[in-house]
PAFI-92962 format. One record per residue (C-alpha): residue number from 1; residue in one letter; x, y, z. Coordinates in steps of 0.25 Angstrom, whole numbers, plus 5000, padded with zeros to 4 digits. Layout:
residues N
num->NUM	residuo->A	east->X	north->Y	up->Z
...
This chain:
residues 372
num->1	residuo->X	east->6475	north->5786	up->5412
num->2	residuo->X	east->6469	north->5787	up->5397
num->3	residuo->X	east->6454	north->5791	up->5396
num->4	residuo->X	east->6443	north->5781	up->5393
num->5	residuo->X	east->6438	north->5779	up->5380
num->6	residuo->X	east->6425	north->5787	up->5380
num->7	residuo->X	east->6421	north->5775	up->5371
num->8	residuo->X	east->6425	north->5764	up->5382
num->9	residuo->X	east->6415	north->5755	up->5386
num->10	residuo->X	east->6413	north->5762	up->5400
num->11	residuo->X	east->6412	north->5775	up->5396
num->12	residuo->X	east->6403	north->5770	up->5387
num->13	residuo->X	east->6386	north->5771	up->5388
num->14	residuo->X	east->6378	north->5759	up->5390
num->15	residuo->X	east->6369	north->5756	up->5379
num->16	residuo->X	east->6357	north->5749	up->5385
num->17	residuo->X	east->6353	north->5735	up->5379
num->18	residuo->X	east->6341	north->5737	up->5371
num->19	residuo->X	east->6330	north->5729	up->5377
num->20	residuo->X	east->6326	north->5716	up->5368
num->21	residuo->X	east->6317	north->5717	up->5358
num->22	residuo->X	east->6307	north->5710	up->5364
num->23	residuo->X	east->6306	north->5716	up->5378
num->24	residuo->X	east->6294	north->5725	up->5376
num->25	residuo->X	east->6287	north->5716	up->5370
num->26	residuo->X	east->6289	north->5706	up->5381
num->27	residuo->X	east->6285	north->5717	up->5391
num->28	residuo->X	east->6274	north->5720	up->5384
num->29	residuo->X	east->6269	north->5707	up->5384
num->30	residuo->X	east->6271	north->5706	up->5400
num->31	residuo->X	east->6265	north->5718	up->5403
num->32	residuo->X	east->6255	north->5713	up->5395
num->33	residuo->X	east->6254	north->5698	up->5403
num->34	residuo->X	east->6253	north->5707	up->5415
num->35	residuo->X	east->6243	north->5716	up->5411
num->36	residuo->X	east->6235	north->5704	up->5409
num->37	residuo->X	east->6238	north->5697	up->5420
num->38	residuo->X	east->6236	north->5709	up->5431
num->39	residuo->X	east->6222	north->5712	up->5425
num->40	residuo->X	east->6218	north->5698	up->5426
num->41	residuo->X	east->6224	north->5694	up->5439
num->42	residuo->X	east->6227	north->5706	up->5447
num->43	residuo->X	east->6215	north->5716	up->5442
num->44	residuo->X	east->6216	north->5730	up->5449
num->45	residuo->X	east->6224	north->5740	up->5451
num->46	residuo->X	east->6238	north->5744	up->5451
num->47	residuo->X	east->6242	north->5735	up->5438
num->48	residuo->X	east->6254	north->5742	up->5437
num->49	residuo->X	east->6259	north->5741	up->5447
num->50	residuo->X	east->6256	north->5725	up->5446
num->51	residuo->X	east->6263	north->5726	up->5434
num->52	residuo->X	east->6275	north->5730	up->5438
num->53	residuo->X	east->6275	north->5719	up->5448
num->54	residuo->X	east->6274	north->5707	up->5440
num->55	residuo->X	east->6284	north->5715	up->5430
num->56	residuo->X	east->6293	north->5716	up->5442
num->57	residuo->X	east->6291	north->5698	up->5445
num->58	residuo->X	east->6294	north->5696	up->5429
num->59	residuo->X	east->6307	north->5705	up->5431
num->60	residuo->X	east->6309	north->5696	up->5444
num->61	residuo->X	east->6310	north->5683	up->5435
num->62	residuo->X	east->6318	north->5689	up->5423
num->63	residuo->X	east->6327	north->5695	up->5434
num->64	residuo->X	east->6326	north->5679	up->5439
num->65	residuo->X	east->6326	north->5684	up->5454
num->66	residuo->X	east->6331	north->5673	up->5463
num->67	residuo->X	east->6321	north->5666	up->5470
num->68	residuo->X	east->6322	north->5672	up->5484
num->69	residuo->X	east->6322	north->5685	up->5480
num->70	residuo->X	east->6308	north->5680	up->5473
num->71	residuo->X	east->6303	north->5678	up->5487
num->72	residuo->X	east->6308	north->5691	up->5493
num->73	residuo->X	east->6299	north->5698	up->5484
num->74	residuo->X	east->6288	north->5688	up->5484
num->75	residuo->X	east->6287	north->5687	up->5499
num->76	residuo->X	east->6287	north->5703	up->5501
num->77	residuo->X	east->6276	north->5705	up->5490
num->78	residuo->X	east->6269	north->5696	up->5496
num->79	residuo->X	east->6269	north->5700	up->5511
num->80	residuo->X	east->6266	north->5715	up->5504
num->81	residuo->X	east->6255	north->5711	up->5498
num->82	residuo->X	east->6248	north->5705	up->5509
num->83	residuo->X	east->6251	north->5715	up->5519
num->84	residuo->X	east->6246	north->5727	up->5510
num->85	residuo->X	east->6232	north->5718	up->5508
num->86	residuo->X	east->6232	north->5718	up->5523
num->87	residuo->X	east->6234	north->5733	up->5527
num->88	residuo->X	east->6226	north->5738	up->5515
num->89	residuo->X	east->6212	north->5737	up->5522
num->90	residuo->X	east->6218	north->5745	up->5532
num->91	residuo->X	east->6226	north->5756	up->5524
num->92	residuo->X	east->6216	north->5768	up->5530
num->93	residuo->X	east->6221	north->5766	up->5544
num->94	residuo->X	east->6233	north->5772	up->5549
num->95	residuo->X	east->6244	north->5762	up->5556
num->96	residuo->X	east->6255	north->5761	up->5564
num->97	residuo->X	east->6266	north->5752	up->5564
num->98	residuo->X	east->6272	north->5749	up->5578
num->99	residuo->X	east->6286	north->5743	up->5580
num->100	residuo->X	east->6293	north->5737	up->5591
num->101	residuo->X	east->6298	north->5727	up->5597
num->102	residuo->X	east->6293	north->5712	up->5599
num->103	residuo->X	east->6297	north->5709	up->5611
num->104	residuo->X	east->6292	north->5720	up->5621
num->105	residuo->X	east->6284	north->5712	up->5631
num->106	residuo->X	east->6269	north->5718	up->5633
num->107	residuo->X	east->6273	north->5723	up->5647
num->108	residuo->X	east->6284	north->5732	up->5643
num->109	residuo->X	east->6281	north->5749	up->5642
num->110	residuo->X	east->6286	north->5748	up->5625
num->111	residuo->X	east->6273	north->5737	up->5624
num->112	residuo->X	east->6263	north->5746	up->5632
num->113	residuo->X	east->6267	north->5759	up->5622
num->114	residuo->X	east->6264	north->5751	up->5610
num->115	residuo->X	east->6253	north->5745	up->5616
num->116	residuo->X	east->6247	north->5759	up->5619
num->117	residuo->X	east->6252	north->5764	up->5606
num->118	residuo->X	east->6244	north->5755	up->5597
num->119	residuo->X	east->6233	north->5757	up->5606
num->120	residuo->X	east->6233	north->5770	up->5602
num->121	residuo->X	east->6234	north->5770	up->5589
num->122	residuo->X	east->6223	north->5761	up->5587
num->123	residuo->X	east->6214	north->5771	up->5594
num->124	residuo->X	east->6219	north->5783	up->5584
num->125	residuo->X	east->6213	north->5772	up->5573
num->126	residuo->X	east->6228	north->5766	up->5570
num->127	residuo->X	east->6233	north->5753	up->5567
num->128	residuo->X	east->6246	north->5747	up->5571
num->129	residuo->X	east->6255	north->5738	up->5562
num->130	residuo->X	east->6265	north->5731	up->5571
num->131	residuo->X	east->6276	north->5718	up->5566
num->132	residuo->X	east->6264	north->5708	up->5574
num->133	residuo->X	east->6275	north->5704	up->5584
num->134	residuo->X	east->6274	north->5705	up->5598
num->135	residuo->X	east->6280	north->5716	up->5608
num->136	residuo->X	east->6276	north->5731	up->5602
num->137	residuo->X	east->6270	north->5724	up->5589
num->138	residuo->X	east->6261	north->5717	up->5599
num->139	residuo->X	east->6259	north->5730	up->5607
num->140	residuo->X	east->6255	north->5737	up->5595
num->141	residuo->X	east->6244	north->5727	up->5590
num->142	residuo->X	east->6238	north->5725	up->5605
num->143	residuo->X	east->6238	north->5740	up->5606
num->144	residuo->X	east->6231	north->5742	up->5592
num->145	residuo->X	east->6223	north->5729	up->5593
num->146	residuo->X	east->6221	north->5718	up->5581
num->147	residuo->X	east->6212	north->5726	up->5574
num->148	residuo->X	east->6221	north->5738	up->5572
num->149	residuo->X	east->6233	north->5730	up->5571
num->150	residuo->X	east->6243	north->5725	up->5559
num->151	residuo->X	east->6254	north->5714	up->5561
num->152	residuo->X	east->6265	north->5716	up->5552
num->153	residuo->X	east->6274	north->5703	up->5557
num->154	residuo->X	east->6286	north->5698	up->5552
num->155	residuo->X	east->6290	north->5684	up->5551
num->156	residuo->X	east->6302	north->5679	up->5558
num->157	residuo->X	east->6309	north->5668	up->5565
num->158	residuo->X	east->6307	north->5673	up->5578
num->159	residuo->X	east->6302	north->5683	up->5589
num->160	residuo->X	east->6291	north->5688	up->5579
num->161	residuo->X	east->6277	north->5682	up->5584
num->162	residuo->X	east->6264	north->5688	up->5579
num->163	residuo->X	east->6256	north->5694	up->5593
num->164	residuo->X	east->6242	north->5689	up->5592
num->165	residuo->X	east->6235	north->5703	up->5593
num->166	residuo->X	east->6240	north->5702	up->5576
num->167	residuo->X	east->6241	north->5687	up->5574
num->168	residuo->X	east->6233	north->5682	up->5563
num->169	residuo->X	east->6225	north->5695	up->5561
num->170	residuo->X	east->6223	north->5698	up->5546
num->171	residuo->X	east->6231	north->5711	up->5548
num->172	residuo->X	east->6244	north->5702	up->5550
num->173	residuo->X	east->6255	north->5702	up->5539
num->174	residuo->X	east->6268	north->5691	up->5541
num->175	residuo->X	east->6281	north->5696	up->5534
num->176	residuo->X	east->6293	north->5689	up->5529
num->177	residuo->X	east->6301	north->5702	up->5526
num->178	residuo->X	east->6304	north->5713	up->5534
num->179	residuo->X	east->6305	north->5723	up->5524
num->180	residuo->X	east->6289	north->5720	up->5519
num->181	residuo->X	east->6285	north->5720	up->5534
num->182	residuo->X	east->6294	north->5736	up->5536
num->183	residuo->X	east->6286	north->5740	up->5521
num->184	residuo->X	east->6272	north->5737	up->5528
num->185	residuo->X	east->6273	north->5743	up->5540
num->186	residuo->X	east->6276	north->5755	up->5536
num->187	residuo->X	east->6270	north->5756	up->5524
num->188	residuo->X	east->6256	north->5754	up->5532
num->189	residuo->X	east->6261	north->5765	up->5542
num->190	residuo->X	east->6255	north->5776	up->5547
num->191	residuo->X	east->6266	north->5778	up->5559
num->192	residuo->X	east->6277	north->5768	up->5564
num->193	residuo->X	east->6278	north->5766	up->5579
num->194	residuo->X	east->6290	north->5761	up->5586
num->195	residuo->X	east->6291	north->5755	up->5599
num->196	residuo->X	east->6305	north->5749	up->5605
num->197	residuo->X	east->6310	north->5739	up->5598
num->198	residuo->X	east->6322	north->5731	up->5592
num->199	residuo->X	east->6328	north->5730	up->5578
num->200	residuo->X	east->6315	north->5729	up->5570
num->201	residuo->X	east->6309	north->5740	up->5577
num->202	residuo->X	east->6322	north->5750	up->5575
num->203	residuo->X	east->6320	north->5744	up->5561
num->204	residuo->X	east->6307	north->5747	up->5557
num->205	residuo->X	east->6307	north->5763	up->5566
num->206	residuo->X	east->6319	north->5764	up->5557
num->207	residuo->X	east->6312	north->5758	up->5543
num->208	residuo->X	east->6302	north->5769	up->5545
num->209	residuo->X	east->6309	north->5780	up->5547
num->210	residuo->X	east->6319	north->5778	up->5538
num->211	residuo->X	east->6305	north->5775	up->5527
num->212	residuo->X	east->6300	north->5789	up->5531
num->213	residuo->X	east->6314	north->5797	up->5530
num->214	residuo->X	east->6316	north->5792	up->5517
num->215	residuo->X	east->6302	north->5795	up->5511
num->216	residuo->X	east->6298	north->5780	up->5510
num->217	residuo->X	east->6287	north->5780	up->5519
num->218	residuo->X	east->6279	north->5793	up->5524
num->219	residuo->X	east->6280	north->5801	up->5533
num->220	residuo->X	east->6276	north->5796	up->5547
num->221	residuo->X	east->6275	north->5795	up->5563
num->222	residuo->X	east->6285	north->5786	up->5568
num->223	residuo->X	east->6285	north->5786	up->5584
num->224	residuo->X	east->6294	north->5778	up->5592
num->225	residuo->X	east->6290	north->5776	up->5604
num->226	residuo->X	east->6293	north->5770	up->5618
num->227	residuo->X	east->6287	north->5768	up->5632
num->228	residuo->X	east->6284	north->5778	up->5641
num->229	residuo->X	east->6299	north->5780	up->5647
num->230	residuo->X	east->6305	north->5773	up->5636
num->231	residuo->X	east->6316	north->5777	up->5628
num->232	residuo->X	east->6321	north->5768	up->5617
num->233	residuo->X	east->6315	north->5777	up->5606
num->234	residuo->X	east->6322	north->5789	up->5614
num->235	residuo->X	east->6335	north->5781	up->5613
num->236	residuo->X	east->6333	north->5777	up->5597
num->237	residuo->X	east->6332	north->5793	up->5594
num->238	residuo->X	east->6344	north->5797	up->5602
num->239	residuo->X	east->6350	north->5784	up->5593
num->240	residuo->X	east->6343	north->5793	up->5580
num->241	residuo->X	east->6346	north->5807	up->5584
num->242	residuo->X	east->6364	north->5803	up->5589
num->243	residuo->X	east->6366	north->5793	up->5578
num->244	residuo->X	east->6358	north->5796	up->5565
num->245	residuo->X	east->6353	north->5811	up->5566
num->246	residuo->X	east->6367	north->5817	up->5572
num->247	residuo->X	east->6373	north->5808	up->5559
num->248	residuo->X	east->6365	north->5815	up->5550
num->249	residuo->X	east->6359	north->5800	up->5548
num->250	residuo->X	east->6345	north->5807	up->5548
num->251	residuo->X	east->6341	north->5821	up->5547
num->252	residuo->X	east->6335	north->5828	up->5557
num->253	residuo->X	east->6322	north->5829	up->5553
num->254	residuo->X	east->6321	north->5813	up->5551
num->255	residuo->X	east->6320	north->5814	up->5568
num->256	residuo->X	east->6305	north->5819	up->5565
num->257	residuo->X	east->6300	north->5804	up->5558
num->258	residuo->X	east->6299	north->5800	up->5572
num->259	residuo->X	east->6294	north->5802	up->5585
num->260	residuo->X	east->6300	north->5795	up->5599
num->261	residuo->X	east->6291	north->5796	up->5611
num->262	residuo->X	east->6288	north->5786	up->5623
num->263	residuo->X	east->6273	north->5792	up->5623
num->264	residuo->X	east->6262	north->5784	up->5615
num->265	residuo->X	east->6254	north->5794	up->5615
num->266	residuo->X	east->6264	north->5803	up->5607
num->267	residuo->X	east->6267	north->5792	up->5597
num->268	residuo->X	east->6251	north->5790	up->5596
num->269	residuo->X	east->6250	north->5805	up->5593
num->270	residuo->X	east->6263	north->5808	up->5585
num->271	residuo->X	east->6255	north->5796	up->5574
num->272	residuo->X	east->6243	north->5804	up->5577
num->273	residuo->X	east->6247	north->5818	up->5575
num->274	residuo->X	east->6254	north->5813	up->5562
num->275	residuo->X	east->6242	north->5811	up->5553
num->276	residuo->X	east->6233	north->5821	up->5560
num->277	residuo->X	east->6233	north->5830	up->5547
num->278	residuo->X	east->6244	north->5823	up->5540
num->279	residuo->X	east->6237	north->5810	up->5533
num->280	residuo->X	east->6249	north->5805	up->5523
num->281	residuo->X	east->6258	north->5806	up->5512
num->282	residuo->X	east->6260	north->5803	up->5499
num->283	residuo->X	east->6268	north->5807	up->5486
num->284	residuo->X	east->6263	north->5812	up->5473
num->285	residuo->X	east->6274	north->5814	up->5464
num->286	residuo->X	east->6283	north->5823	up->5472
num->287	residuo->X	east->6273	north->5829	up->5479
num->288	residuo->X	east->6271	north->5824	up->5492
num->289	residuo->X	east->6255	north->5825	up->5499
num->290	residuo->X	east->6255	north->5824	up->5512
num->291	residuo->X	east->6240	north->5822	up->5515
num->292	residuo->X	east->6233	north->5829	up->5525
num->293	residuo->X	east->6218	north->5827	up->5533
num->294	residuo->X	east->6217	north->5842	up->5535
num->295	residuo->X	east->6224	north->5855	up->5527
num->296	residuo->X	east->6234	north->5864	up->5532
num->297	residuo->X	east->6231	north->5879	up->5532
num->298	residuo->X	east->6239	north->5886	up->5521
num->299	residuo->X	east->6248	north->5894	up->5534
num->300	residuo->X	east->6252	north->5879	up->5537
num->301	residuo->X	east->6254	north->5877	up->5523
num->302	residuo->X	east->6263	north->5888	up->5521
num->303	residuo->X	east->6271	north->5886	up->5535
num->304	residuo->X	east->6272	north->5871	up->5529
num->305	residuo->X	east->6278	north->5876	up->5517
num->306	residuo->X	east->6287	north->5885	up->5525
num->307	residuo->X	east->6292	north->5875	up->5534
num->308	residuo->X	east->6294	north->5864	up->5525
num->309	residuo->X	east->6298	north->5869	up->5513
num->310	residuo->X	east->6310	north->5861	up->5515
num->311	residuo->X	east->6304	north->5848	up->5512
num->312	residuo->X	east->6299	north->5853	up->5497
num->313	residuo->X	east->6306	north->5850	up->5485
num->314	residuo->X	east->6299	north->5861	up->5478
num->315	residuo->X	east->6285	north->5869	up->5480
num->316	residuo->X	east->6277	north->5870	up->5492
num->317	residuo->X	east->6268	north->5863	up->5501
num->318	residuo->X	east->6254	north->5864	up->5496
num->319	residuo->X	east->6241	north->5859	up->5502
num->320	residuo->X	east->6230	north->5853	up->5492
num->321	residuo->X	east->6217	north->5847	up->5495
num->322	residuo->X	east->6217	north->5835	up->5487
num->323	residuo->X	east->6226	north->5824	up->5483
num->324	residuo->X	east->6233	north->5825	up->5470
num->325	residuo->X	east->6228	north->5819	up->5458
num->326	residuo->X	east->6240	north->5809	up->5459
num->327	residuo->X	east->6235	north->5804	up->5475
num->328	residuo->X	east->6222	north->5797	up->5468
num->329	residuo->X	east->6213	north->5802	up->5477
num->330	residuo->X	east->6218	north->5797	up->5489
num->331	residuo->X	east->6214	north->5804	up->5502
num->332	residuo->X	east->6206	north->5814	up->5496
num->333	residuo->X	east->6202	north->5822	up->5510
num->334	residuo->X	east->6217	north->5826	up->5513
num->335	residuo->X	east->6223	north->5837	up->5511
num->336	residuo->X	east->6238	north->5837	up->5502
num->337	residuo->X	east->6250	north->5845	up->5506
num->338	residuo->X	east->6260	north->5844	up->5493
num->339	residuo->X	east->6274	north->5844	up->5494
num->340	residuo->X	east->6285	north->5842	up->5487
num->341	residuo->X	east->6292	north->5834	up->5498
num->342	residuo->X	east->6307	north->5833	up->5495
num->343	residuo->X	east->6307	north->5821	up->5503
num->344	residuo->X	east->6321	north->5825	up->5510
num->345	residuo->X	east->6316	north->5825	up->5525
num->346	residuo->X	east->6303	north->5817	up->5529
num->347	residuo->X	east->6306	north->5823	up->5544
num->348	residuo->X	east->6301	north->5836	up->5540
num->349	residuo->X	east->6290	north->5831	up->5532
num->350	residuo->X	east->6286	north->5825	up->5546
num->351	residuo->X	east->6287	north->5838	up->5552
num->352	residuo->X	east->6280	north->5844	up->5540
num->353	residuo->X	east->6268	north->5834	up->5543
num->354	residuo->X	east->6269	north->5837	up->5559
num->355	residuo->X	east->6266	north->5853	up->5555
num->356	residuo->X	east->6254	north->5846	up->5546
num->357	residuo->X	east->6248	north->5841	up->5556
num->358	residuo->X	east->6251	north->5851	up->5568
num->359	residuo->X	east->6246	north->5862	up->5559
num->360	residuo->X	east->6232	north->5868	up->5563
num->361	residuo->X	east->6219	north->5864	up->5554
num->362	residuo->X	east->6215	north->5876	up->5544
num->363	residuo->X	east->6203	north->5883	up->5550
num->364	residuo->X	east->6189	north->5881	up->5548
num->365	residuo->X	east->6183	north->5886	up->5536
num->366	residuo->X	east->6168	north->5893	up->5537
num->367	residuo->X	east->6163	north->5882	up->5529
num->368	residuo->X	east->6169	north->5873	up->5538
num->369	residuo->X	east->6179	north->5869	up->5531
num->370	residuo->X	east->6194	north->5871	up->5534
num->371	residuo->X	east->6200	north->5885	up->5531
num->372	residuo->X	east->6214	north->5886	up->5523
């Protein structure tokens, strides 16, 4: 076979087209129209991002986007917009989203243990966020009551039917799509409770597992729970551990994102226990913070760095008194621990937070303060 030409048109390089002569002058001039128009019509903050908005509608018309795919996008802002307005007054209180399924009847054992569930959580200060629908969503707000309660419903042609302890309640938000309903719920999160259920429950434990494995959510409890007796969560982990950790599916460590138990007292405490010194995370960079409501003691820091030296792309774990200058000042009273996570297993950043929190407090200082 003879040798291509190494002047041939495939091997040759693509020469990109040079952009029209009058194309930065255009987008000056519309970065100019928006400028003008976000000061007078949307003063605040944030015009950037704004920007880069209506920058993203102009490039929908010049991309001449069919219609329908217009109202994908119209109809999920939309509904995100009005949902974030709803749940902002509330953003300093922990919630719990609860998921199960619409048709248990209040009788039944799986109704009772959501029931008692929600009850307890709203006693540790909680809120719960359930789909508004009857069965476990309505066990959850009975149990938590209106006041603590969020309805996150879900239009459809049938079964689905808003339970009156959330109908008409300003903290009630209809969706058209599923996918801006799943974003909201756990994006408002603290912890994810599952109670039996059918496809949309499976597909929701699953959403939020899958969220915190790959690093798209943060790490948190998720506690599957079941009647006293029951055993359908117990059936749903032998389905994990036969079919999708002997495959190699998941790694071992993904079996520590979540906790099966037919006790609500356990689920309660595993939620509790969580954020008992561990308060939240965020990224700066590559460093992960992991923000704590009380130090470690420099023994535990150095068993940490022992332990889970694993989960580091480079350095160590350090421990800092104050948020990093990129954090803005946000939740100045806690505590940093500083990683260089290297985002390969969040399982055994839940067992590096569990040491967190099960470590003992540092010692009282003579001054009353706390000793390192």
């Amino acid at each position: 076979m003879a040798k291509r030409q190494a002047g041939s048109s495939e091997n040759a390089k693509k020469i990109p087209t040079p952009p029209h002569p009058g194309t930065s002058r255009r987008n000056a001039e519309r970065e100019k129209a928006i400028a003008e128009f976000l000061e007078r019509w949307a003063p605040g903050e944030n015009h950037d991002l704004l920007a880069d908005m209506i920058v993203t509608v102009c490039r929908l018309a010049r991309d001449k986007t069919e219609r329908g795919e217009l109202k994908i996008l119209n109809t999920a802002i939309k509904e995100l917009r009005y949902a974030f307005k709803m749940f902002a007054p509330y953003s300093h209180v922990r919630k719990v989203s609860i998921f199960g399924s619409s048709r248990t009847p209040e009788g039944h054992p799986e109704y009772q243990a959501a029931l008692h569930f929600a009850t307890r959580m709203r006693e540790e200060h909680w809120m719960v966020i359930t789909g508004a629908g009857d069965g476990i969503m309505r066990a959850g707000h009975g149990g938590a009551g209106r006041e603590a309660s969020f309805g996150v419903a879900i239009r459809l042609p049938f079964e689905q039917q808003t339970n009156p302890f959330i109908a008409d309640d300003p903290k009630l938000v209809s969706f058209k799509y599923f996918f801006t309903r799943k974003l909201v719920f756990m994006k408002e999160a603290s912890a994810v409770a599952l109670f039996p259920g059918g496809f949309g429950t499976h597909d929701e434990g699953f959403e939020a597992l899958t969220l915190i494995q790959t690093g798209k959510a943060p790490v948190m409890p998720v506690v599957l729970v079941d009647a006293p007796g029951g055993i359908y969560w117990q059936h749903w982990r032998t389905y994990v551990v036969a079919e999708l950790l002997r495959t190699n599916m998941i790694s071992p460590e993904d079996m520590n994102l979540f906790r099966v138990t037919d006790d609500v007292e356990t689920a309660v405490q595993e939620i509790m226990h969580f954020y008992s010194r561990y308060h939240s995370m965020r990224y700066v960079g590559d460093t992960l913070v992991l923000r704590l409501n009380s130090p470690v003691t420099e023994k535990v820091l150095e068993q940490l760095n022992e332990e889970f030296g694993d989960l580091l792309a480079s350095g160590r774990i350090e421990q800092s008194d104050s948020p990093l200058a990129e954090e803005n000042g946000e939740l100045p009273d806690k505590v940093r621990l500083l990683l260089r996570f290297n985002k390969r297993s969040p399982g055994r950043l839940r067992l590096l937070i569990n040491a967190v929190n099960n470590a003992e407090p540092p010692a009282a200082s003579p001054d009353g303060g706390q000793a390192r």
